[in-house]
C-alpha positions in Angstrom: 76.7 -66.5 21.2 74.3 -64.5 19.1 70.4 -65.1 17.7 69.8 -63.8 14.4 65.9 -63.1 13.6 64.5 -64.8 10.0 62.4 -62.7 8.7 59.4 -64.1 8.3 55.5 -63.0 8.6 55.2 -60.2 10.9 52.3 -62.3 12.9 55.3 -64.7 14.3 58.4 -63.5 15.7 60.7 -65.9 15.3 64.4 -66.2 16.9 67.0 -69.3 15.8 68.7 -70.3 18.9 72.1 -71.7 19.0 74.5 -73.1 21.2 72.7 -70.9 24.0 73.1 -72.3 27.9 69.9 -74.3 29.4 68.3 -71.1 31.4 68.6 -69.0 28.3 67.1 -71.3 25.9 63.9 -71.8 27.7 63.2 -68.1 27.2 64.7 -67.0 24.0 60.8 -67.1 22.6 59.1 -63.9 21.9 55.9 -64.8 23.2 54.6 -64.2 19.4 55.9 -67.6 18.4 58.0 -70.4 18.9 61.8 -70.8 19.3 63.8 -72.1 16.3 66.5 -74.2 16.9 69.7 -75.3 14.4 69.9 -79.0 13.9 71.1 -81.1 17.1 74.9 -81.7 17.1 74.9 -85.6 17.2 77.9 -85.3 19.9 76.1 -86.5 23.0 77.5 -86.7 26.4 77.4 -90.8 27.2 75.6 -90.8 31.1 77.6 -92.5 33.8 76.1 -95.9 34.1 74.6 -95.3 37.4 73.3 -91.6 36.5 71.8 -93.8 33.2 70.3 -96.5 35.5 68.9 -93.8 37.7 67.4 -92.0 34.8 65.9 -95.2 33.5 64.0 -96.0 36.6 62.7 -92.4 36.8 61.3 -93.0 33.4 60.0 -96.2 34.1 58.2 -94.1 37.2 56.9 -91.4 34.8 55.3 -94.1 32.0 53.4 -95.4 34.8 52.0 -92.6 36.1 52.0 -90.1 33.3 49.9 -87.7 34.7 51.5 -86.8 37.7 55.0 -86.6 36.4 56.8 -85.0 33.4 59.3 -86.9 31.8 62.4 -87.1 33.3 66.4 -85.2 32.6 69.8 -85.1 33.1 70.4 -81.5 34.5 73.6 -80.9 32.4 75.5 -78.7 35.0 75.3 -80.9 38.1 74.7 -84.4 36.5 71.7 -84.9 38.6 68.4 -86.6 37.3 65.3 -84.5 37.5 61.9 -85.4 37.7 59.2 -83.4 36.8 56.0 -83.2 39.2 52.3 -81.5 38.2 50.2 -83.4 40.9 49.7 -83.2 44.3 50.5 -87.4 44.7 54.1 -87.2 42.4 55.9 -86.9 45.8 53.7 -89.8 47.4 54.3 -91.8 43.9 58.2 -90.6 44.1 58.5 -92.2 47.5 62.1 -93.9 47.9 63.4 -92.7 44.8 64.6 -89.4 46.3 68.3 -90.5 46.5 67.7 -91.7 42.4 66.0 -87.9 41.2 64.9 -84.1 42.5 61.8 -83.5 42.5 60.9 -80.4 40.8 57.5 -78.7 39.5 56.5 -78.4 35.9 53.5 -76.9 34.0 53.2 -79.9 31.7 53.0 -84.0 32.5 54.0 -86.7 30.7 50.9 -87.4 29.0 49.9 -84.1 27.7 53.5 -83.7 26.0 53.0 -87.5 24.8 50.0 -85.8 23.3 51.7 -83.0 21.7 54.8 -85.2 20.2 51.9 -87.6 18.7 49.7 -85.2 17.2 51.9 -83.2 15.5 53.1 -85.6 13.4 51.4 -88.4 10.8 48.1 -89.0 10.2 47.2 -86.5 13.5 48.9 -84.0 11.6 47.5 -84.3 8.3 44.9 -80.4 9.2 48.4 -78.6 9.5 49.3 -76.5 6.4 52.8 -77.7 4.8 52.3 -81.0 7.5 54.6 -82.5 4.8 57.3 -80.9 6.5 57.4 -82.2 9.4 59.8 -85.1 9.8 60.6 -86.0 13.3 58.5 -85.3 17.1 60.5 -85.5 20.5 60.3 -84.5 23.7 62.7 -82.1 25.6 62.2 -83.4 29.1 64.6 -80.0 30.4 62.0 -77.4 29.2 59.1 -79.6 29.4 58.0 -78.8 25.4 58.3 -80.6 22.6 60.3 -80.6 19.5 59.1 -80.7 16.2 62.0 -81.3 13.1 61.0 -79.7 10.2 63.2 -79.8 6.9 61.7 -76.3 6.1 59.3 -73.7 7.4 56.6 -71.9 6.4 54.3 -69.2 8.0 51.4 -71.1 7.9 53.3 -74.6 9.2 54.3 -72.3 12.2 51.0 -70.6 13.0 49.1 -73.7 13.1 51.7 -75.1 15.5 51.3 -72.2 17.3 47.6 -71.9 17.6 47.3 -75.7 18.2 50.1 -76.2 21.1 50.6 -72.5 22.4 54.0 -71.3 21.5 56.0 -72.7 24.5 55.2 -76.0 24.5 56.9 -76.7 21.6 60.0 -75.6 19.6 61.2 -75.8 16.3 64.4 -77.7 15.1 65.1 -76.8 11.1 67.0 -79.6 9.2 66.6 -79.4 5.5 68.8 -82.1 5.1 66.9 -84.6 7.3 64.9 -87.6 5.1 64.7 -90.5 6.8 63.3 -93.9 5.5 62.7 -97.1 5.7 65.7 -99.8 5.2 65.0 -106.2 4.0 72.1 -111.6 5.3 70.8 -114.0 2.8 69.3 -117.6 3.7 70.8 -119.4 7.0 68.3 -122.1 6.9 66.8 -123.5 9.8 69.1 -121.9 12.4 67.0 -118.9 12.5 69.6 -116.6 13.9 69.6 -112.7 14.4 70.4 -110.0 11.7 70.1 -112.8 8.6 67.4 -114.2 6.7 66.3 -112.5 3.9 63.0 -112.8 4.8 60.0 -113.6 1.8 56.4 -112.7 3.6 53.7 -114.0 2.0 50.5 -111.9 2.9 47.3 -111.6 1.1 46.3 -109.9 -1.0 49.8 -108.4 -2.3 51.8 -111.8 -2.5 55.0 -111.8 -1.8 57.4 -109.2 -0.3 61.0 -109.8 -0.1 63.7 -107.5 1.8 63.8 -107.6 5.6 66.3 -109.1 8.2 65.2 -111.2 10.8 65.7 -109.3 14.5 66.8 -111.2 17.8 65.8 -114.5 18.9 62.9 -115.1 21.9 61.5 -117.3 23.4 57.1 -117.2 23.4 55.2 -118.7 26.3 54.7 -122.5 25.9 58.4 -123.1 25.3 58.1 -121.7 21.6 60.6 -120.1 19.6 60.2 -116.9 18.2 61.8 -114.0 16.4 61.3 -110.5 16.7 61.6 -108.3 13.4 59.8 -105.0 12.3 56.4 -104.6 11.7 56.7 -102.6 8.0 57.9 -106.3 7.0 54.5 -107.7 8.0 51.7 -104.9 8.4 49.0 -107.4 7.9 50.5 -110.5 9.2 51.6 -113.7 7.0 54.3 -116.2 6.9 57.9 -116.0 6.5 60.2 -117.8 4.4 63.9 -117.9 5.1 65.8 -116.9 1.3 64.0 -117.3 -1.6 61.4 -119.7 -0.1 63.9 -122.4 0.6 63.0 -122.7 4.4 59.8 -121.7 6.3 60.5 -120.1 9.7 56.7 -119.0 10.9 54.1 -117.0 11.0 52.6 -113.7 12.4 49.3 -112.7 13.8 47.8 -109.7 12.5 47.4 -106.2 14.7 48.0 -108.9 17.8 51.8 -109.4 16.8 52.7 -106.6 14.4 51.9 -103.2 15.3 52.2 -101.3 11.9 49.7 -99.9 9.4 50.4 -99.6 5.5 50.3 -95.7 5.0 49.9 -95.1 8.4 52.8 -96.2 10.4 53.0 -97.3 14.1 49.7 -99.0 15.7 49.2 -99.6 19.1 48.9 -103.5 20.1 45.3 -104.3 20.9 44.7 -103.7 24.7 47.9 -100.7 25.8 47.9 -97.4 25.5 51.6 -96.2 24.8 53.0 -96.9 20.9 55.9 -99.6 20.8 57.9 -98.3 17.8 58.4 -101.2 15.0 57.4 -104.6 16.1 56.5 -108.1 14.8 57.0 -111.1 16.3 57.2 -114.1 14.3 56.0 -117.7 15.9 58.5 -120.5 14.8 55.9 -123.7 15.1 58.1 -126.1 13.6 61.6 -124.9 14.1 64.3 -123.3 16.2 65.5 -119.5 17.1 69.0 -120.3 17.9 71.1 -117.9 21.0 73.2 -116.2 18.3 73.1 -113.0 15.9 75.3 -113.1 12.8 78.3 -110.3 12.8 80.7 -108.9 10.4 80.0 -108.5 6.4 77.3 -109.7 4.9 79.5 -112.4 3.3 80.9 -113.8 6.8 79.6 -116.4 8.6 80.5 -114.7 11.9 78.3 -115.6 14.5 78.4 -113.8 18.8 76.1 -115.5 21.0 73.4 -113.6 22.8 74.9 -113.1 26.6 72.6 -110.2 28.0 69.2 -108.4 27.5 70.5 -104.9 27.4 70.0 -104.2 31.6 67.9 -100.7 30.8 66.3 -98.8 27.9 69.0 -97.1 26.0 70.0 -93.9 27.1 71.5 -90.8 25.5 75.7 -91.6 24.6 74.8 -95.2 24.3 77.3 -96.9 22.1 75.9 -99.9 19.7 76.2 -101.9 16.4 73.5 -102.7 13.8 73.1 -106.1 11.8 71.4 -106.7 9.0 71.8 -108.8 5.6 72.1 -105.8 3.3 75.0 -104.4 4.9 76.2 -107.0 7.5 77.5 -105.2 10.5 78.0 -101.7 11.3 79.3 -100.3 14.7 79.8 -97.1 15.9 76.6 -95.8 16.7 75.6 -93.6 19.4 71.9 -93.1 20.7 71.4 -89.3 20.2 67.7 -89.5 21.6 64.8 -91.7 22.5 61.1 -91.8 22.6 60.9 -89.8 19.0 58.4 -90.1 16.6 60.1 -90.2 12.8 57.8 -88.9 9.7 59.8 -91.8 7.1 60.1 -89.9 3.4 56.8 -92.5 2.2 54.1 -90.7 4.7 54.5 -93.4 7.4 55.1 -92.3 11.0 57.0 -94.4 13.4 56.7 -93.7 16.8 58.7 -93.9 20.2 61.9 -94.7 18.7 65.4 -94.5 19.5 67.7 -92.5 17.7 71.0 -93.0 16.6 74.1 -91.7 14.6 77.4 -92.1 13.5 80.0 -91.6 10.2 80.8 -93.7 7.5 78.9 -96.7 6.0 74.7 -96.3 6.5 72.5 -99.0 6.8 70.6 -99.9 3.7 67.3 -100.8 2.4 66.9 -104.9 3.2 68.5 -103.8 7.3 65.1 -103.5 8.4 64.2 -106.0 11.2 68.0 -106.8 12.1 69.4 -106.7 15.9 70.6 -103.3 17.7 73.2 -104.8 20.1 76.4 -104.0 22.2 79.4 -105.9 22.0 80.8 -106.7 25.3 83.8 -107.6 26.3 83.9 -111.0 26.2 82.6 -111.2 22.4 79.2 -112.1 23.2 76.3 -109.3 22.4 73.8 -107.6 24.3 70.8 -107.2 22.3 69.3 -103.7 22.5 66.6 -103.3 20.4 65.1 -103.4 16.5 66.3 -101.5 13.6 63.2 -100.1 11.7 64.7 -97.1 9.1 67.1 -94.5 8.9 68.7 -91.1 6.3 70.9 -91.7 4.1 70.2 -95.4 3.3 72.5 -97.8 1.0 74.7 -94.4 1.1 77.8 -92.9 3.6 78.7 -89.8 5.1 76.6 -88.9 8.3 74.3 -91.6 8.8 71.2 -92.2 11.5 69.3 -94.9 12.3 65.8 -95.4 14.5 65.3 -98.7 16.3 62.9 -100.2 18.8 63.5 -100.7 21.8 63.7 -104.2 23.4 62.5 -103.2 26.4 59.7 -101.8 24.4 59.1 -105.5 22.3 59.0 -107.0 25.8 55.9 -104.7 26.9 54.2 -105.3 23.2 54.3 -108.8 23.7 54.3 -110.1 27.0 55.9 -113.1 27.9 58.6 -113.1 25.6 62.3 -113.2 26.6 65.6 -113.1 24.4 67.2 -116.5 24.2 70.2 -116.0 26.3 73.3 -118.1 26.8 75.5 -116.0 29.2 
């Protein structure tokens, strides 16, 4: 293993850190400046299921109460979860969950590196010299900082960091090859199934905008169907066609069922406090949401139904499959992180997203909207989440891809529920 010093200006030392062990990482800072990390390798470890259940209700414990705990890990060496504690009530609040996590101290909560992650990036951002730059904001739960992806640095990017955040409560991860953006299976009618329907949304004042997929299937309160798609395909509401205008699926409320902002990115839905990635949800007044998503190429009528709401949030090593009308079905992913904030290449900033990656065929501009899902093994799917963007779009090679949640769409919009045949 070996650090090699960049030399930049003398007011930051910097060191790049790579493929050094857990302890070491966390103080291979000069206390001048930050650490800068090489790009993440994209081979994660997939989590046992019942270390990945553990770790889910840990997080679920830490969104609740986000200033008493830091967000939660995986210690790599023993494959135990970890909970972070800064207050005095954590271990009151903890309370039956010992056998789940170990409790152990850290300087900085939940909330304050939620804080960090959303003000470094976007519109927050906009103060910081060469803010351009920065593409992506996550947290790294292990050493209770928070990483900021950059696709190039410069002196004055990294003292303002520095001077906002302190230098150990954040690192820097340099990838000049990350761009991410923003990805719209032609008309299936009335059915109103998942990962289909190129979707025509008439909003005022712009007219019309063609080029997203429809997402998964729900049910509203009242018995109403619904479908859940992203909100860069609606940012001010409207009504969507199914094709070109040959069928009319429904409408959307604006800011109270779409949670995006032109030029701006994520919003948070009218009344919560934590940002729900990429969201709208469409209300079906006259029609159906069927229990199925559409599968294979973009050509195939290939339908799975819906069996399962995915049981958990995803977790790191998470395998799943994308569809979409541009490029039909693509499997093969692998979460790679969650809860990350994405600078796309047009300025907008989605945040608290999951991450994903694999090789081969990318999504493509028109996937946005379609289902995240897992194929299990009795053919049917288990809907995971929302795709919203992704590098390398309408391309191949190494591809990523950022979806939503659906354990985050249920929080945006309560009372809603996939339409499930199991």
């Amino acid at each position: 293993m070996r650090n090699t010093t960049l030399g930049l200006a003398a007011a930051l030392a910097l060191t790049v850190v790579s493929g050094l062990p857990a302890a070491a990482l966390a103080s291979a800072a000069p206390a001048a400046g930050p650490v800068l990390l090489s790009p993440q390798s994209p081979d994660v470890k997939t989590l046992p299921e019942p270390t990945a259940q553990a770790l889910d209700r840990a997080r679920k414990l830490a969104e609740q109460h986000p200033d008493d705990f830091g967000e939660p890990w995986v210690d790599p060496e023993t494959g135990q979860v970890v909970l972070g504690t800064v207050t005095g009530s954590a271990g009151r609040l903890a309370a039956g969950q010992e056998k789940d996590a170990l409790l152990r101290p850290v300087a900085r909560s939940k909330a304050v590196l939620e804080k960090i992650k959303d003000g470094a990036i976007g519109e927050p951002a906009a103060d910081i010299p060469d803010a351009d730059a920065i593409r992506m904001t996550r947290l790294d739960a292990e050493h209770n900082r928070v990483i900021v992806t950059v696709n190039r640095t410069t002196d004055a990017l990294l003292q303002a960091l520095t001077a906002r955040y302190g230098a150990d409560a954040f690192a820097v991860e340099v990838d000049p090859a990350f761009d991410p953006g923003k990805p719209g299976r032609d008309d299936d009618g009335p059915n109103n199934w998942g990962g289909a329907a190129r979707m025509t949304v008439r909003q005022a004042p712009n007219g019309d905008v063609v080029g997203c997929s429809s997402g998964i299937p729900v049910w509203l309160p009242g018995d109403k169907s619904g479908m859940l798609t992203a909100g860069h395909c609606l940012p001010k509401g409207g009504y969507t066609f199914n094709g070109n205008d040959t069928s009319y699926m429904g409408w959307v409320s604006e800011n109270n069922r779409e949670n995006w902002s032109d030029g701006q990115g994520s919003t948070l839905i009218p009344g919560q406090s934590v940002f729900r990635g990429d969201l709208a949800l469409i209300e079906i007044p006259n029609g159906f949401s069927g229990y199925y998503i559409y599968r294979g190429s973009v050509a195939s009528p290939y339908t799975s139904i819906i069996g399962q709401l995915a049981p958990r949030r995803a977790g790191l090593g998470d395998e799943y499959c994308t569809s979409g009308y541009k490029t039909g079905e693509l499997c093969g992913w692998k979460v790679t992180n969650y809860g990350v904030n994405i600078n796309y290449s047009g300025g907008e900033t989605v945040r608290n997203v999951v991450a994903g990656f694999k090789t081969g065929k990318c999504s493509g501009h028109g996937d946005s909207g379609g289902t995240t899902y897992f194929v299990m093994s009795n053919g049917r799917v288990q809907v995971k989440g929302i795709n919203s963007g992704g590098s390398n779009l309408d391309g191949s090679g190494d591809c990523r891809e950022y979806f939503t949640d659906v354990w985050d769409a249920l929080d945006a919009f309560p009372g809603i529920f996939p339409r499930v045949l199991p």
